[in-house]
Structures are given as C-alpha cells and as structure tokens.
C-alpha positions as CSV (number, residue, x, y, z in Angstrom):
1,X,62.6,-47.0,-7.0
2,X,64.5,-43.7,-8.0
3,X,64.7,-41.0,-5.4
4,X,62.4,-38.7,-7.5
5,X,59.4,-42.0,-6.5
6,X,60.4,-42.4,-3.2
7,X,59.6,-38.6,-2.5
8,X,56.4,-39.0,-4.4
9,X,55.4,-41.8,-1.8
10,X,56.8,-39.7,0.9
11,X,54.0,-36.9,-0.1
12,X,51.7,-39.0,-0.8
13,X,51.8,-41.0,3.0
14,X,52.3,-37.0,4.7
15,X,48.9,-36.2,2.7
16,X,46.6,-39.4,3.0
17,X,47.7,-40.8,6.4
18,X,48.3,-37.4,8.0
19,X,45.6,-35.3,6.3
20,X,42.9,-37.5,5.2
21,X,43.2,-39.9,8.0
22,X,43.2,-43.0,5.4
23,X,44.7,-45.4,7.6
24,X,45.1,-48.5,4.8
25,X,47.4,-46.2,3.4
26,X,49.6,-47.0,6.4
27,X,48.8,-50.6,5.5
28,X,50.0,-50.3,2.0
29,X,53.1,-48.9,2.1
30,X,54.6,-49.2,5.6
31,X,56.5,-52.7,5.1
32,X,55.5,-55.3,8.3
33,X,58.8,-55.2,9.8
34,X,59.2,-51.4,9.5
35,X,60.2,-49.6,12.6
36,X,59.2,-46.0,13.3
37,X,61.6,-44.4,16.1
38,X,60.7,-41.0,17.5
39,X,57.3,-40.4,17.1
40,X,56.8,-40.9,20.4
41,X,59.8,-39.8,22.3
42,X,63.4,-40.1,21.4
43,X,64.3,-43.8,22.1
44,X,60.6,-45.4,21.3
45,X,60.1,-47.1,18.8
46,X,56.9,-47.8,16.8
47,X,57.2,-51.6,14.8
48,X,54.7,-52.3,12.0
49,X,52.1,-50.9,10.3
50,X,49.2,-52.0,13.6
51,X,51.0,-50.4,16.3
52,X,51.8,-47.4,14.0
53,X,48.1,-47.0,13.1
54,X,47.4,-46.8,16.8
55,X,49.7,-43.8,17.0
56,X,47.9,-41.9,14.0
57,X,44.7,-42.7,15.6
58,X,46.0,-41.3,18.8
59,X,46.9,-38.1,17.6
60,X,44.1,-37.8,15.1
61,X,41.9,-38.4,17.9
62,X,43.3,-35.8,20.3
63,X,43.9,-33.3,16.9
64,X,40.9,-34.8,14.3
65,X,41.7,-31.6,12.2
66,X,45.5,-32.0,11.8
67,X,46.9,-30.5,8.5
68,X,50.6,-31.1,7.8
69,X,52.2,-29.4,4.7
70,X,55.4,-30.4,3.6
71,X,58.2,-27.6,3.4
72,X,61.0,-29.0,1.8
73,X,61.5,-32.8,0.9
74,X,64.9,-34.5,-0.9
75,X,66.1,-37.7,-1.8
76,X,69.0,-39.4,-1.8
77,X,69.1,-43.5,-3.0
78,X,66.7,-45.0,-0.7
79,X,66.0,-41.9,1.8
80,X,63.6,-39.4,1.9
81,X,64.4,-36.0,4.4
82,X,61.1,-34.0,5.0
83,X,60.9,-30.7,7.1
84,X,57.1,-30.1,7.3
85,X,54.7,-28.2,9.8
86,X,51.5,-28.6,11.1
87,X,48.6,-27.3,12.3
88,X,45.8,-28.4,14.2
89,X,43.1,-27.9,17.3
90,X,43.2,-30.2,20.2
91,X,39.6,-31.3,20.5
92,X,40.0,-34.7,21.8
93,X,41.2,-36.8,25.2
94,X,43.5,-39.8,22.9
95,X,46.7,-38.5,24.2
96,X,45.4,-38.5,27.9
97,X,45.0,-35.1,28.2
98,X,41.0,-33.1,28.5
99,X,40.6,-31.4,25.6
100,X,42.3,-27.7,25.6
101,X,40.0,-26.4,22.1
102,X,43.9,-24.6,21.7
103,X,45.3,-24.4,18.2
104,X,48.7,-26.1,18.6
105,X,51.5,-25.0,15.8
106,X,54.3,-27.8,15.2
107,X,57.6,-28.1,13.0
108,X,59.3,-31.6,12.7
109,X,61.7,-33.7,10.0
110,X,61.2,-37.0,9.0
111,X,63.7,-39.1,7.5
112,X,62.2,-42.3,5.5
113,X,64.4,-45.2,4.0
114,X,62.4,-46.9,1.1
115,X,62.6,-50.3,-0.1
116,X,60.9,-51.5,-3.1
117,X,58.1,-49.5,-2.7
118,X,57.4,-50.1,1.1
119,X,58.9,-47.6,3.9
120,X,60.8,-49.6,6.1
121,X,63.0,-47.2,8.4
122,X,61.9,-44.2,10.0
123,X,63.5,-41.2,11.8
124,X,61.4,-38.6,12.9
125,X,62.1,-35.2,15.2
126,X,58.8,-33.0,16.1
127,X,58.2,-30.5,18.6
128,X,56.6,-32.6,21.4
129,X,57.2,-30.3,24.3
130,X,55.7,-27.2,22.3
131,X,52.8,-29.4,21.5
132,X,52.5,-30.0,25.2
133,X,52.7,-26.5,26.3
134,X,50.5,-25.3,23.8
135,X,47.6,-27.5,24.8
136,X,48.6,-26.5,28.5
137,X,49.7,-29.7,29.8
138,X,53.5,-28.9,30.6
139,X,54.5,-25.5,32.2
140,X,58.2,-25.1,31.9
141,X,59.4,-24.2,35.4
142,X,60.4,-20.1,36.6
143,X,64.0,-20.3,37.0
144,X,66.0,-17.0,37.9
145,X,68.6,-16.4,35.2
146,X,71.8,-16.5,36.2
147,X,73.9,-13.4,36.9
C-alpha cells in the first residue's frame, strides 16, 4: 500500500474504533500477530486484535463518550505518525477507578507500521498520568522547591 492508503487506514481505525466504538474494525485490520506497545504503560505490550479489543472496551467503558481527532498524521513507506487529542467524560468504573463525571483532556502520538493492508506494529505515547490526575485518582506529591 502507498503511504497516502496507509494514512487513510490510520484515520479511518482513529475514527471507527476510537469514536464509534466499532470493535470488528479492530478485527479487520489489526493483523493476529500485531503487537501494540504503550497503550498501557511504557513496556506493555498489547498482542492481537482480542486482547487489544479488551483495552478499547476498557477505556470506552470508563470514557463511553471519547472523541479523538487527529491533528497531524504523515507517512513514510510502511509507517504512519499521528499526533491526535482527545476528549472525553469519565462516567464508568473499567479502569478500576469510581466514576469521577470529570471531563479529562488528553494529547498522545501513535506510530503504526502497515503491512498489506493489516497494522502490525504499534507505538503509542499518551498522557496517562494527566488522565489520572484529572479523574482524581493520582495527586502528584507537595515537594518544596529547591533553593
């Protein structure tokens, strides 16, 4: 696929499995052998279209109205680099914390390598501590400054 496609699949899996929730879309083009790293922390990794389906449904079940719009995408041969932003509310207990009803503001990058059609690497770096201090579960600890 030229890189011009492989952003146009890049949009399309930013819009219809992080918008609309359409989780066959991760089915379709997430290859089986893909692997996902930093979605949940810096040296996790996510493997194959199930257990990355579980993480959508995890944070679409804590945020159910998460909108992510993509800010700037390019491509080069078989990678795609996203910088996108989202916003959403944190109505629901999937990521193990109660509900905060708080309107949480995020900024990441994604970096996607495509093969034939199927995503099979990805690199992604999002503002998980914000995300937790916004919802209220993570107070960063009063420290003097230093003189």
């Amino acid at each position: 696929m030229s890189a011009e496609e492989n952003i146009q699949l890049m949009r399309r899996w930013f819009q219809e499995v992080w918008n609309d929730g359409r989780m066959e879309t991760i089915h379709e083009l997430l290859s089986p052998d893909s692997v996902a790293r930093g979605q949940r922390g810096a040296e996790a990794e996510i493997r194959g279209p199930e257990e990355f389906e579980k993480f959508v449904r995890e944070i679409r079940g804590a945020f159910p109205d998460i909108k992510v719009k993509v800010e700037d995408v390019f491509g080069a041969g078989d990678k795609v680099v996203l910088r996108w932003s989202a916003t959403m509310t944190h109505t629901g207990d999937d990521l193990g914390f109660p509900a905060s009803g708080r309107t949480v503001r995020s900024r990441g990058i994604t970096i996607a390598r495509i093969v034939e059609g199927k995503i099979v690497e990805g690199w992604d770096n999002w503002d998980q501590l914000g995300m937790l201090q916004q919802i209220g579960a993570y107070q960063q600890p009063q420290q003097p400054l230093a003189a």
